[in-house]
Backbone atoms as SQL, in Angstrom:
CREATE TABLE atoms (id INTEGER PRIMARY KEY, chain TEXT, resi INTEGER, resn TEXT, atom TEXT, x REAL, y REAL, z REAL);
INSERT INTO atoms VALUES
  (1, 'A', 1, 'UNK', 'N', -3.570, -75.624, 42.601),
  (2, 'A', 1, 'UNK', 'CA', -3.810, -75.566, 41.184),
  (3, 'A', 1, 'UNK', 'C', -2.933, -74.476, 40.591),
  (4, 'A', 2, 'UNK', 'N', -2.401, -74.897, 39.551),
  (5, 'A', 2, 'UNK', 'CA', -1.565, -73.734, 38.721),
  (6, 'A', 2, 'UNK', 'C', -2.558, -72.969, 37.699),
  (7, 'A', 3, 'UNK', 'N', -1.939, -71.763, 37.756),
  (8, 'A', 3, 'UNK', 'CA', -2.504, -70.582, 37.115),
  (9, 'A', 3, 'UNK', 'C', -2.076, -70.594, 35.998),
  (10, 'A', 4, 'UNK', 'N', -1.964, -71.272, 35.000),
  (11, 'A', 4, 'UNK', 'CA', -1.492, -71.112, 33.823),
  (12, 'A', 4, 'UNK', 'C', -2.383, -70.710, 32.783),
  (13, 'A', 5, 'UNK', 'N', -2.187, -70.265, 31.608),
  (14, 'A', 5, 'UNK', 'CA', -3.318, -69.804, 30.573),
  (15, 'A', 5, 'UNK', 'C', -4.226, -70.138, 30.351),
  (16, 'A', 6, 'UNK', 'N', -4.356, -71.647, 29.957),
  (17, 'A', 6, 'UNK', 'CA', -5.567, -72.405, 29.659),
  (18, 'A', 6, 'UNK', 'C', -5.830, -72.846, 30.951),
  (19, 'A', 7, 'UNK', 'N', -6.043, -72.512, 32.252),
  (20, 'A', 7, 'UNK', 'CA', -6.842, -72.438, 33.162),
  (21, 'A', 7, 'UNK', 'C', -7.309, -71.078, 33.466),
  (22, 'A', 8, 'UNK', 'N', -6.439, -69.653, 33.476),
  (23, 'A', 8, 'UNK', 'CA', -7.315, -69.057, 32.977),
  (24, 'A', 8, 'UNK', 'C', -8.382, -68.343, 32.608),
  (25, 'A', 9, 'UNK', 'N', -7.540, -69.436, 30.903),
  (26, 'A', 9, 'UNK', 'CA', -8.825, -68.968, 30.076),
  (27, 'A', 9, 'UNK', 'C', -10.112, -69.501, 30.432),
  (28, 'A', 10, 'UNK', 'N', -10.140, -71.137, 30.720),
  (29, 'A', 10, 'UNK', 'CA', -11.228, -71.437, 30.852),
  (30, 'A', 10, 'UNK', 'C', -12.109, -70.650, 32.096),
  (31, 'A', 11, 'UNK', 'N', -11.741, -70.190, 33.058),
  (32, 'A', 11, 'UNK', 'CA', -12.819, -69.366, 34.103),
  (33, 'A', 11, 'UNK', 'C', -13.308, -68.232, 33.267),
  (34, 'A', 12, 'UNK', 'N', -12.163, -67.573, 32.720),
  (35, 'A', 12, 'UNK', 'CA', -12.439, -66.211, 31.734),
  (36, 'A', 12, 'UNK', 'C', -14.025, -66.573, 31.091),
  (37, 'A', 13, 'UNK', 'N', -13.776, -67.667, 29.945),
  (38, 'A', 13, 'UNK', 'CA', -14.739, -67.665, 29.746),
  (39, 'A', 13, 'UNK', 'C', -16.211, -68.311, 30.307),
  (40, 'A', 14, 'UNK', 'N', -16.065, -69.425, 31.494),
  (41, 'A', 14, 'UNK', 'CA', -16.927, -69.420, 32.005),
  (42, 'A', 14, 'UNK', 'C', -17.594, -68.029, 32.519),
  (43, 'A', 15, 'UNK', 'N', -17.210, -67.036, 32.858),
  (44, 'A', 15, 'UNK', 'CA', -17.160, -65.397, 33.359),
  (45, 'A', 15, 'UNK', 'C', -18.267, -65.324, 32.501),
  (46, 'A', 16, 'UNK', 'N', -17.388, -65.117, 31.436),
  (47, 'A', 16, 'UNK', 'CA', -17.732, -64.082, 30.585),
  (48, 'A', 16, 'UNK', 'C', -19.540, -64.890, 30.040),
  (49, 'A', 17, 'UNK', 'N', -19.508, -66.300, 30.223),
  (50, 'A', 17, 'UNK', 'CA', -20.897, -66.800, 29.719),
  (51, 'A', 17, 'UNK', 'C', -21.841, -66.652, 31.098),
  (52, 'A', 18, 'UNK', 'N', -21.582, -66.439, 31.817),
  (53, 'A', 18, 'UNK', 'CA', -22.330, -66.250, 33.122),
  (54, 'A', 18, 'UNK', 'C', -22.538, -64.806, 33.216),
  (55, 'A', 19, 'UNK', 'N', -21.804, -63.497, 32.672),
  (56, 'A', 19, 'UNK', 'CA', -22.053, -62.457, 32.596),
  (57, 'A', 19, 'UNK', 'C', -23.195, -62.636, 31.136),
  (58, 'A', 20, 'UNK', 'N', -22.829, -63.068, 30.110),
  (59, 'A', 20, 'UNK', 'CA', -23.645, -62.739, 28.795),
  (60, 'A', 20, 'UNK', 'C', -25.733, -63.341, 28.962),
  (61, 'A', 21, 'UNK', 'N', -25.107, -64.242, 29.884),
  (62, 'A', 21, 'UNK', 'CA', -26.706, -65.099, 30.540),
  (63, 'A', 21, 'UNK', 'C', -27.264, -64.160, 31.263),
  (64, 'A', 22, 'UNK', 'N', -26.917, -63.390, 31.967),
  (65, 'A', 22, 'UNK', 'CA', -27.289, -62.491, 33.080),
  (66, 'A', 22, 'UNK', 'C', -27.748, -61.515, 32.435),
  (67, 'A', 23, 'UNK', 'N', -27.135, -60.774, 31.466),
  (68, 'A', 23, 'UNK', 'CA', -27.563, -59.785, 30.383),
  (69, 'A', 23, 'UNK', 'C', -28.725, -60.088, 29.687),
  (70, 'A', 24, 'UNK', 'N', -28.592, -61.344, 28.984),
  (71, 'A', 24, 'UNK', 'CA', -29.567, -62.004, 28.242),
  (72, 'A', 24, 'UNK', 'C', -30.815, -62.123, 29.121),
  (73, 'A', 25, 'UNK', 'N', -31.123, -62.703, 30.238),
  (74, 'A', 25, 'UNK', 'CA', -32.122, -62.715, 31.082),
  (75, 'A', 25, 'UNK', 'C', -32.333, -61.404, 31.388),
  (76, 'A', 26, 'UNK', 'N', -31.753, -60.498, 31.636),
  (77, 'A', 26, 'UNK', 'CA', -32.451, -59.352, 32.370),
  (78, 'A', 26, 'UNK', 'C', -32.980, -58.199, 30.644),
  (79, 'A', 27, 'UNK', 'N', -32.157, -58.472, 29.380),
  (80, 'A', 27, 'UNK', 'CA', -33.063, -57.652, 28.510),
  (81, 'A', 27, 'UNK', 'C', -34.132, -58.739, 27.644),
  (82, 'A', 28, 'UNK', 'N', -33.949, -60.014, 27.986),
  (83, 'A', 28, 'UNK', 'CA', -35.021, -60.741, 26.927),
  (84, 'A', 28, 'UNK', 'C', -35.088, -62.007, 28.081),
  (85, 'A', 29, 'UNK', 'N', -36.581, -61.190, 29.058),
  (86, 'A', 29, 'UNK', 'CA', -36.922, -62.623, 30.144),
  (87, 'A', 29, 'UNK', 'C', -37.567, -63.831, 29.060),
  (88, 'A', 30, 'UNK', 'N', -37.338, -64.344, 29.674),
  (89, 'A', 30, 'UNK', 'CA', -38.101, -66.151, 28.970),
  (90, 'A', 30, 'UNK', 'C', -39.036, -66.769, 30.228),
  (91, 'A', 31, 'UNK', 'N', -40.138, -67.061, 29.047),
  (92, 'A', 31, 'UNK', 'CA', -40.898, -68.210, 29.939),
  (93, 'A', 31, 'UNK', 'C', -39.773, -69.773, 30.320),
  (94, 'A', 32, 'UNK', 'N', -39.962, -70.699, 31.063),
  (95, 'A', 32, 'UNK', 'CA', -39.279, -71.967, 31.035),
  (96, 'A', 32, 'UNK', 'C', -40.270, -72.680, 29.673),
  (97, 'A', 33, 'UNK', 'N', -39.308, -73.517, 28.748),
  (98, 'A', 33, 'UNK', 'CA', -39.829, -74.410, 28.116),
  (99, 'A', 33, 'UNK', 'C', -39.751, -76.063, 28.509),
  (100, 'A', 34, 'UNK', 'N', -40.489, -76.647, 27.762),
  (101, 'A', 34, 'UNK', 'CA', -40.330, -78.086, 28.092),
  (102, 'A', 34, 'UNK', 'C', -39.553, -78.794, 27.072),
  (103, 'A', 35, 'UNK', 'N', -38.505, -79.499, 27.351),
  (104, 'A', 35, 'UNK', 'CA', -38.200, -79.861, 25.597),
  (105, 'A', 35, 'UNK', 'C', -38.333, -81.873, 25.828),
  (106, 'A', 36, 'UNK', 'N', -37.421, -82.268, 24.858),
  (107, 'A', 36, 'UNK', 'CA', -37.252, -83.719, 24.903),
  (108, 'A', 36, 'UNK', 'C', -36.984, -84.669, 26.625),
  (109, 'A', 37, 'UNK', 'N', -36.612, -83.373, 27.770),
  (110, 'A', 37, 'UNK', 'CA', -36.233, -84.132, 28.872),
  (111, 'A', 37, 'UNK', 'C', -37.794, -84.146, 29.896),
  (112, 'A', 38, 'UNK', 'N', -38.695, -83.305, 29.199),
  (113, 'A', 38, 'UNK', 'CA', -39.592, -83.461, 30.228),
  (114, 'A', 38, 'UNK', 'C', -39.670, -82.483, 30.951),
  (115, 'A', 39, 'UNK', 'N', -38.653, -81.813, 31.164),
  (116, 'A', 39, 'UNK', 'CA', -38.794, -80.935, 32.749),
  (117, 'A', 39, 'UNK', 'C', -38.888, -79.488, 31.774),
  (118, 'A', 40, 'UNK', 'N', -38.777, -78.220, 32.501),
  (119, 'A', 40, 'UNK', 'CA', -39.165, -77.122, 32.506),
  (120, 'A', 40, 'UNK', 'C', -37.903, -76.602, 32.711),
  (121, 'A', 41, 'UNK', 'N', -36.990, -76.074, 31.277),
  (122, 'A', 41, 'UNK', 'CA', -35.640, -75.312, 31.505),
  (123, 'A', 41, 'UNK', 'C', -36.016, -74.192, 31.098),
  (124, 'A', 42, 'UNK', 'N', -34.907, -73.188, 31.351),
  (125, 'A', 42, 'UNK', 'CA', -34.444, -71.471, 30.643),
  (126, 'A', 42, 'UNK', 'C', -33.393, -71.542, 30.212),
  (127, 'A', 43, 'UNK', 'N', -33.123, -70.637, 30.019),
  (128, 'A', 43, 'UNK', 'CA', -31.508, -70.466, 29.270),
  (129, 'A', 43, 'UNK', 'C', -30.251, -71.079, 30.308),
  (130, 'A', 44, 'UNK', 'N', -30.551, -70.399, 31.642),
  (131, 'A', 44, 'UNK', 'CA', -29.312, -70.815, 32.451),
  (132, 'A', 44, 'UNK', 'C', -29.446, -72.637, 32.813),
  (133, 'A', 45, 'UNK', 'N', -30.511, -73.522, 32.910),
  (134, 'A', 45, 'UNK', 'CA', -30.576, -74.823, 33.096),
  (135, 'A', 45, 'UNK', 'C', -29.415, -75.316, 32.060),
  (136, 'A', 46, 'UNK', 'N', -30.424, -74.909, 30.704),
  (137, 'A', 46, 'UNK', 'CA', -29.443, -75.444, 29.084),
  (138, 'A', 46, 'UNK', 'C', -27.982, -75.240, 29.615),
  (139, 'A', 47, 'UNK', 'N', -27.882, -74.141, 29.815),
  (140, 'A', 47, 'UNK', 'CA', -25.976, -73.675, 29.559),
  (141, 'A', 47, 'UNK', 'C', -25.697, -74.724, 30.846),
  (142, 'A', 48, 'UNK', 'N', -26.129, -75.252, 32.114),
  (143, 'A', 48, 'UNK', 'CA', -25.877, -75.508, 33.219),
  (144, 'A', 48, 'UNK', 'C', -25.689, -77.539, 32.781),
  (145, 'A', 49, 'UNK', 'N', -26.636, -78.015, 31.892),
  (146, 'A', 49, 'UNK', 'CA', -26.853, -78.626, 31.546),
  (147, 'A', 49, 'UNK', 'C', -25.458, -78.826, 30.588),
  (148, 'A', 50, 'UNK', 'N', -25.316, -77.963, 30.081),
  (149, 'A', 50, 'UNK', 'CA', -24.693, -78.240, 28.708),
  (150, 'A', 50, 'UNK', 'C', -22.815, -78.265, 29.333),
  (151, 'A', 51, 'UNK', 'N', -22.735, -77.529, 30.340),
  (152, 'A', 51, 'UNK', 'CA', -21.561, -77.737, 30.900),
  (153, 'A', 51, 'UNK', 'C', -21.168, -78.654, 31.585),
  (154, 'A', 52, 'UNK', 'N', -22.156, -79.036, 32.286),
  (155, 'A', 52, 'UNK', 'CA', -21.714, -80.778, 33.003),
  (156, 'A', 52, 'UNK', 'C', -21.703, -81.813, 31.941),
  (157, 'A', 53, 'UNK', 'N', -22.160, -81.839, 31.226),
  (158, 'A', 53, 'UNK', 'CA', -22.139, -82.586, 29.609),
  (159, 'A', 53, 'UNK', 'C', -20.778, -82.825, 29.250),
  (160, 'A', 54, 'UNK', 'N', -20.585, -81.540, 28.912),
  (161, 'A', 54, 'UNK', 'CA', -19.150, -81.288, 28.027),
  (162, 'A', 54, 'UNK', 'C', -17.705, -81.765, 29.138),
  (163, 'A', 55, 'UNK', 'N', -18.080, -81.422, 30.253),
  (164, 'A', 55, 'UNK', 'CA', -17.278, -81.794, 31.137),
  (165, 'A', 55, 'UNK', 'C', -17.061, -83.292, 31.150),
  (166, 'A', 56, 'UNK', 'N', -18.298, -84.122, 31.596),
  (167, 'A', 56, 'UNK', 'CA', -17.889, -85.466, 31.176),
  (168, 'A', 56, 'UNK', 'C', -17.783, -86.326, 29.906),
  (169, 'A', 57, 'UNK', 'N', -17.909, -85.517, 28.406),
  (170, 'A', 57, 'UNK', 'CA', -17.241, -85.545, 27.395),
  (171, 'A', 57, 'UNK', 'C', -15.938, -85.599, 27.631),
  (172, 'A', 58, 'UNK', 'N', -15.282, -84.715, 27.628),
  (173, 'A', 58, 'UNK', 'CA', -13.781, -84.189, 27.962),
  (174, 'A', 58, 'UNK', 'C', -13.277, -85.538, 28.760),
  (175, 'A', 59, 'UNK', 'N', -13.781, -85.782, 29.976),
  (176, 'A', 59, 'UNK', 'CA', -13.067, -87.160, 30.541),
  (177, 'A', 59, 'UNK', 'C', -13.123, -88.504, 30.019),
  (178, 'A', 60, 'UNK', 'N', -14.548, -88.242, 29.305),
  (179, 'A', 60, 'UNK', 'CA', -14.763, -89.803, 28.477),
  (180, 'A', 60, 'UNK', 'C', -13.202, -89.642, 27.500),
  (181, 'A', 61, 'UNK', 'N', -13.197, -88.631, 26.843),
  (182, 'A', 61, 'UNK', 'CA', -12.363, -88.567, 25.680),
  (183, 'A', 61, 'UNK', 'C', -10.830, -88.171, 26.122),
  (184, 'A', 62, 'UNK', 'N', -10.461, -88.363, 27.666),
  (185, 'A', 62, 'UNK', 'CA', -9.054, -88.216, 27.662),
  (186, 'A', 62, 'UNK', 'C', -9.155, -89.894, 28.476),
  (187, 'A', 63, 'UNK', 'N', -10.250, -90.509, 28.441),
  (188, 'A', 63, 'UNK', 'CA', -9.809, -91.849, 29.607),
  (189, 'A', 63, 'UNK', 'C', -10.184, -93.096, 28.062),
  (190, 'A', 64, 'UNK', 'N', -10.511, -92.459, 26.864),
  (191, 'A', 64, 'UNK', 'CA', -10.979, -93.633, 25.804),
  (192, 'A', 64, 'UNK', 'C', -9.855, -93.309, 24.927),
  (193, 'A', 65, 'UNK', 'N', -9.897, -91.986, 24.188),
  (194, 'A', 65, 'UNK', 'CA', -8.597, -91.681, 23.281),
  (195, 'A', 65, 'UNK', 'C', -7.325, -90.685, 23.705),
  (196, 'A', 66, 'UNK', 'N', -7.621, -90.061, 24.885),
  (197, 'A', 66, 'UNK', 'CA', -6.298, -89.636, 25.421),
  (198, 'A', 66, 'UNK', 'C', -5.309, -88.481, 24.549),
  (199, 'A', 67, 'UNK', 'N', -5.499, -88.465, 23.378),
  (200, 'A', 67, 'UNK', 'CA', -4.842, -87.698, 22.546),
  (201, 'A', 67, 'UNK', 'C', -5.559, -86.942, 21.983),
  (202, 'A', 68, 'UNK', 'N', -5.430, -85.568, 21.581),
  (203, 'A', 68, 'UNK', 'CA', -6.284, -84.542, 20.307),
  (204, 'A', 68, 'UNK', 'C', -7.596, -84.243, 21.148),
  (205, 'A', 69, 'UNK', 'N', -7.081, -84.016, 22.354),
  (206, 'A', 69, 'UNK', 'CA', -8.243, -82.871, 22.541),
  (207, 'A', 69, 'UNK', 'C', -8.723, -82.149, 22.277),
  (208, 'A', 70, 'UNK', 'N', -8.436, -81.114, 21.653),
  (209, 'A', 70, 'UNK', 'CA', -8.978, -80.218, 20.892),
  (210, 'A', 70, 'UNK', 'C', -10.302, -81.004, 20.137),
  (211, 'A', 71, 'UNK', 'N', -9.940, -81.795, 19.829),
  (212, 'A', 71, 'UNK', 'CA', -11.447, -82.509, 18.911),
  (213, 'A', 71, 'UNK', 'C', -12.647, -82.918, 19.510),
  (214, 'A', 72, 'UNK', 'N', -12.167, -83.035, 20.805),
  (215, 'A', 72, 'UNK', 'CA', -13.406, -82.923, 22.163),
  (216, 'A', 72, 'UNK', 'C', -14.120, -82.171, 22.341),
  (217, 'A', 73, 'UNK', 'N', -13.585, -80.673, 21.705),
  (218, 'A', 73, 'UNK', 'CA', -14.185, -79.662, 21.494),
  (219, 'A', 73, 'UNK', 'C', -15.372, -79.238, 20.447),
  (220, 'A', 74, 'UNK', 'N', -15.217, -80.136, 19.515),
  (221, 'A', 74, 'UNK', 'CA', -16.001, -80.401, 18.575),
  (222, 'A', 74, 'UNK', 'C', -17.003, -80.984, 18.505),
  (223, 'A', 75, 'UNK', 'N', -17.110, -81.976, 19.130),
  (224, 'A', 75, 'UNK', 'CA', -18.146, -82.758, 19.772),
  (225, 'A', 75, 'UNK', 'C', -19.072, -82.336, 21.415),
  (226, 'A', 76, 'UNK', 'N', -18.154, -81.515, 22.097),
  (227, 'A', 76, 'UNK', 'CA', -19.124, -80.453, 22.562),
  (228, 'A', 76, 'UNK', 'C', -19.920, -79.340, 22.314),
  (229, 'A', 77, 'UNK', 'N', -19.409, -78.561, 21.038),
  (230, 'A', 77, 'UNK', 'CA', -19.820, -78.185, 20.793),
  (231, 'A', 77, 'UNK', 'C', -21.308, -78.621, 19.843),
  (232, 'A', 78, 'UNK', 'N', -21.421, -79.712, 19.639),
  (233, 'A', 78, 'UNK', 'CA', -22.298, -80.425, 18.820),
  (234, 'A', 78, 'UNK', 'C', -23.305, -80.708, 20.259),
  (235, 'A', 79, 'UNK', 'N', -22.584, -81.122, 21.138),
  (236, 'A', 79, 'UNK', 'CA', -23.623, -81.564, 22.196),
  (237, 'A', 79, 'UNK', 'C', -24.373, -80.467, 22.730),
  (238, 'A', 80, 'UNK', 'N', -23.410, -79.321, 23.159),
  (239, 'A', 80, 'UNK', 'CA', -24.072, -77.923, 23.298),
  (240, 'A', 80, 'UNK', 'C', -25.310, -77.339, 22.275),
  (241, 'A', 81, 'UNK', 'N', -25.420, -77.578, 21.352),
  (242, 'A', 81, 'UNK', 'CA', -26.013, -76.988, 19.960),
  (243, 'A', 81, 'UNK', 'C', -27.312, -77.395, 20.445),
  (244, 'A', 82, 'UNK', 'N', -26.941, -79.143, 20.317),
  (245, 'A', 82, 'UNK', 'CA', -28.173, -79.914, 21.051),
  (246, 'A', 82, 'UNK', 'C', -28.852, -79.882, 22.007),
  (247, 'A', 83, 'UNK', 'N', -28.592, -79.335, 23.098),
  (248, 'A', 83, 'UNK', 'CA', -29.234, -79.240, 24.441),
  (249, 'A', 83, 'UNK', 'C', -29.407, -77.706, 24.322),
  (250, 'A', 84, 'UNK', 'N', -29.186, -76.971, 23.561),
  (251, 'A', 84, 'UNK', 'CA', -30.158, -75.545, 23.747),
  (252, 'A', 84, 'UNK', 'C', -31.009, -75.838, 22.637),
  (253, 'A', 85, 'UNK', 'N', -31.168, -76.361, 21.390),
  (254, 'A', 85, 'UNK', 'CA', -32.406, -76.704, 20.744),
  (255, 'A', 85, 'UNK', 'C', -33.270, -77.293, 21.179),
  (256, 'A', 86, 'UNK', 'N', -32.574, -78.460, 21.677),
  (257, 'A', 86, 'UNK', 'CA', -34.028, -79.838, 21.912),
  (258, 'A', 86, 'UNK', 'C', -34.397, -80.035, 23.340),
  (259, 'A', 87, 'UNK', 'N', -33.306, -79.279, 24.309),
  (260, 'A', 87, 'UNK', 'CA', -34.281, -79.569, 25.968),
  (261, 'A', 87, 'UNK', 'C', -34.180, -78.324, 26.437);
């Protein structure tokens, strides 16, 4: 694998959200909630949840429209929004 920027960046910020979760859990613990899926998440499920999501976003949207990724981003981020509100 090449080391180029936007690879990265993307670990950077996976890092950096796996450091900010870790913080977040250790000054503001949470009970698990139940949301629309039934089961019993915390913060790290959602984000865990929300990254395999976005991940197969990203492939739906380079194997259906192939172009303007960046706008994939947009729609993860919409999906993200969603899965820390509602599960």
């Amino acid at each position: 694998m090449a080391w180029t920027w936007p690879t990265a960046a993307f670990f950077g910020v996976i890092a950096l959200l796996l450091i900010t979760f870790t913080i977040l859990a250790l000054k503001f613990p949470e009970t698990p909630r139940t949301g629309i899926l039934r089961i019993e998440t915390t913060r790290g499920d959602r984000l865990f949840i929300t990254l395999l999501g976005s991940a197969f976003i990203n492939l739906a949207w380079l194997g259906l429209v192939g172009t303007n990724q960046p706008y994939a981003l947009i729609v993860c981020a919409i999906y993200a929004a969603a899965v820390f509100r509602w599960v």
